[in-house]
N, C-alpha and C positions, 0 to 999 in steps of 0.2 A: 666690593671695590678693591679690597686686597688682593682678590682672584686677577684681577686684570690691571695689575701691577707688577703681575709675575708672583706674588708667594703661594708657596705651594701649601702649606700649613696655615693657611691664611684662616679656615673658621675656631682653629684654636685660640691664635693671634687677636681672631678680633673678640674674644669672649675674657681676653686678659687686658683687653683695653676698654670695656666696661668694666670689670671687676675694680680695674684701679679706679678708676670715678669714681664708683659707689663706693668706696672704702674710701675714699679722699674725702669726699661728702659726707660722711658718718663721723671720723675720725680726726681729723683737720678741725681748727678754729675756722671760724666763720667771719668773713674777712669784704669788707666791698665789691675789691677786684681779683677774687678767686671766682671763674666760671665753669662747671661742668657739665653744660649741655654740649647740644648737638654739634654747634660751631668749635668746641674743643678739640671733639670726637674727628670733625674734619681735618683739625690741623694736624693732628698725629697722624691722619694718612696719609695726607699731603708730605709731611717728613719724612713717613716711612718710603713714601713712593720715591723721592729723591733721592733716599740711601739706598734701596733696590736701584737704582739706574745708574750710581756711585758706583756700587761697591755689589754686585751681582753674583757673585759666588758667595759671598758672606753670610754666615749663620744668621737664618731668618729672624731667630728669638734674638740677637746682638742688636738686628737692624731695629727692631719694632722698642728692645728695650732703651735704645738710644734716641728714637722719632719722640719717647712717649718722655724721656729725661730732659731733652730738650726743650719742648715745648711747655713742660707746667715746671719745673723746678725753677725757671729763672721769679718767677710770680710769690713763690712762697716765701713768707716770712723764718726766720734763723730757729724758733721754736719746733715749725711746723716741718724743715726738713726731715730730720731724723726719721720724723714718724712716716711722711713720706719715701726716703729710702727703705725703711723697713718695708712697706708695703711692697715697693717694687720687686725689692730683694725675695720676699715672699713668694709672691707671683712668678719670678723668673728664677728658681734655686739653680744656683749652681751656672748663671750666665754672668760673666765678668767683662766687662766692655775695656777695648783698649784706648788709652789716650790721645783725644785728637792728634792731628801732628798740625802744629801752629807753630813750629820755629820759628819758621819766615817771618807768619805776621808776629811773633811776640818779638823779632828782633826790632824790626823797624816800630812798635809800638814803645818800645821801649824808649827809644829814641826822639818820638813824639811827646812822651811823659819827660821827659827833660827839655824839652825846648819850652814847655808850656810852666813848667817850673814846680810839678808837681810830681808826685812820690809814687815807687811803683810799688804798692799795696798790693799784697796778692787778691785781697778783697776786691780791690777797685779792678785790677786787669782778667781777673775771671768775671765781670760784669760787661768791661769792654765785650770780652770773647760772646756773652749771652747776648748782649746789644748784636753783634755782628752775625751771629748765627740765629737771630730773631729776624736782623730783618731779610736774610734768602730767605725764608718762610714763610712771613708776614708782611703784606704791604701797609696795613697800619696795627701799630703796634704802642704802647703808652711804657713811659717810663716815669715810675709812681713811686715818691718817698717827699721825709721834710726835707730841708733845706741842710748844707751841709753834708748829704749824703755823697755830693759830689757827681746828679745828674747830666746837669750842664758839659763837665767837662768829661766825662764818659764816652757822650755822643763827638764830643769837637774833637777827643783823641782820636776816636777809631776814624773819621771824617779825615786826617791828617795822616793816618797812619797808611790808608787806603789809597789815598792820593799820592802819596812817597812810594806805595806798592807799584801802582801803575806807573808812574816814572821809572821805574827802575826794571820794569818790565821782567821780576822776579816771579810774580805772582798775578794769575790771570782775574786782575780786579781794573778799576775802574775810578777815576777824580771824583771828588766828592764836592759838589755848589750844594749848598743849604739857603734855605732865608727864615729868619725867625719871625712867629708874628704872635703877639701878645692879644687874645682874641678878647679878651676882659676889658681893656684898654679901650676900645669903639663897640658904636653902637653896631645893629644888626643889619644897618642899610651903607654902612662904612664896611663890614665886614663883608659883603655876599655883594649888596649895591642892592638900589633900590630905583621905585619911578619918580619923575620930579610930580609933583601934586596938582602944580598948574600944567605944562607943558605936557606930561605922561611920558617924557623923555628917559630912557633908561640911562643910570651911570654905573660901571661898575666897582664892586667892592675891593678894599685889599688882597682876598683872598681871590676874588674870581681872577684878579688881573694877572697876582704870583701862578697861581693855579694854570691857566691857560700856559704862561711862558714856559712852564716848565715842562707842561704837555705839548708843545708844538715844538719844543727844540728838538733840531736835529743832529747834536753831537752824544755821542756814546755816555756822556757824563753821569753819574749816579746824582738823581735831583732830592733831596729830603725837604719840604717841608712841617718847620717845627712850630706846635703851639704850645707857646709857653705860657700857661695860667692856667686856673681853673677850670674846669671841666664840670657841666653843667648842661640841665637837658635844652636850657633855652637858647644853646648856638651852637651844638655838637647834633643834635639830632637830622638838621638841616645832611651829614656829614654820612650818614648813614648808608646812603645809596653808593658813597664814593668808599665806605669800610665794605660794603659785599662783596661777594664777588664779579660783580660786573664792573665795578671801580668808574662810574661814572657821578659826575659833580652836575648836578639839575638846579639852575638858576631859576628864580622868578620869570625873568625875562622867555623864557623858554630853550633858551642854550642847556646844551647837555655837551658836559667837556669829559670826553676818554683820559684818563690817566693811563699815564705813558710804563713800559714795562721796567722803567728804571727809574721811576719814582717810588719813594714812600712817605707818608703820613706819621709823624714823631709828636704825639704827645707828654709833655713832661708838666704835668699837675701833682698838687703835693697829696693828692687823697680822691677819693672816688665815691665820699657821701653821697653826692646828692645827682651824681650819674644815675642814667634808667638800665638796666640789666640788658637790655638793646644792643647797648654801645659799648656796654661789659665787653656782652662775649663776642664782640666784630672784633675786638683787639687783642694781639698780642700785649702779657703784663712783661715787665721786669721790675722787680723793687727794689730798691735802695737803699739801706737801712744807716742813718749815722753813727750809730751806735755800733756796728760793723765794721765800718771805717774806723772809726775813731779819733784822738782828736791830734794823737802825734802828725800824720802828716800832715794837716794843717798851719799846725805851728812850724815842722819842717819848711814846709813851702813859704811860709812866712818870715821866719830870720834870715834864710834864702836869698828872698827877694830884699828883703833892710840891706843884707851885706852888697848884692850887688847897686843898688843905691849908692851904700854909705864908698864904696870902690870908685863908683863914676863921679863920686864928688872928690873923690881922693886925687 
């Protein structure tokens, strides 16, 4: 697959992207939503093939060590880096990747983190950048941590940030419309739709109806939707067909709705127990960690907001 991506050193390449697996798998904590099968092994070439098509003179070992940094480092928990870098460091001696170049977007993200009234952590804006570079990658992808991690507002910055891109026609991006749907919240015939029991009348579900709109529109817009809750095999499996890669959503009814190429699938559950390894490895991870964050900008954000209160009463 590398051969026909243009690298030329590609059966090297690809014997240093099993190697990292099997030492990530050996050596790494053992974790829910860490996946190293095949569907991994895909995405890293799927990366690597989009920095070959980028960036086509550049050193082959940069492009593969950068498809393969990208793809599993945003997943791993603040332990398990280290050991991770090491590995890769290993595998690729002596290749030093250079700094994306994000000016653009980190300026106007910057700017998004203060209208929202929240603090630019370099923790929280290097998570932005891995949300943002997850999802050219991934069209579903999960963003997994407790609470407090500062999920929620992760996705609404870079959604805002992206949007202020395209206005301003600095950066070749695209408006961002989301809808959030709390899948936990209704049952299975609310969520998908179901038959009426006397009549055999189909209605459909929250989901099929966000679902279809977002797939039949015809403006340029980038469409996210978001499931915020739980993650569980009794309403995520259903989802499955729409995490392949054929990205289609197969109702009861017998409708089968194409996802559109500017859509994606945003799961933000706080843990990945009781998930099947199925729907593991369909999704891009990113983790959250609050203890990463911390809890100063919280508090920040929050006398913040008192003062500009205690101002508009003043």
């Amino acid at each position: 697959m590398l051969y026909s991506m243009g690298f030329v050193v590609a059966k090297s390449l690809a014997h240093k992207i099993v190697a990292t697996y099997k030492l990530c798998s050996e050596q790494l904590s053992s974790q829910h939503h860490y996946d190293y099968g095949m569907r991994a092994v895909k995405s890293v070439l799927t990366a690597a093939g989009n920095l070959k098509l980028k960036y086509p003179d550049d050193d082959e070992s940069e492009l593969m060590l950068r498809a393969i940094i990208d793809v599993n480092l945003t997943k791993f928990l603040s332990q398990d880096v280290p050991l991770f870098e090491g590995i890769v460091s290993d595998l690729f001696p002596g290749v030093s990747l250079p700094p994306p170049d994000y000016d653009t977007l980190h300026s106007f993200l910057l700017d998004a983190i203060a209208r929202r009234n929240l603090q630019p952590v370099q923790f929280f804006m290097d998570k932005v950048d891995q949300i943002y570079e997850m999802m050219l990658v991934r069209h579903g992808f999960m963003i997994v941590g407790e609470a407090m991690g500062g999920k929620s507002s992760a996705y609404k910055v870079l959604a805002d940030t992206l949007s202020e891109l395209h206005e301003s026609g600095m950066m070749e991006e695209f408006k961002v419309e989301f809808a959030i749907i709390n899948p936990k919240s209704i049952n299975m015939g609310q969520l998908y739709g179901k038959f009426d029991p006397i009549s055999h009348e189909w209605s459909d579900g929250v989901l099929a109806n966000t679902f279809r709109a977002m797939a039949s529109a015809q403006d340029e817009n980038r469409k996210w939707l978001v499931f915020d809750g739980p993650v569980d095999a009794l309403w995520i499996e259903n989802m499955n067909t729409v995490l392949d890669d054929n990205k289609k959503l197969c109702l009861m009814s017998g409708e089968i709705i194409q996802m559109s190429q500017k859509m994606n699938l945003i799961f933000e559950p706080e843990d990945l127990e009781v998930a099947s390894p199925a729907t593991v490895s369909r999704c891009g991870m990113i983790f959250l960690e609050p203890l990463r964050l911390g809890w100063r900008p919280l508090v920040e954000s929050y006398l913040n907001h008192d003062t500009i209160l205690w101002l508009d009463v003043e």
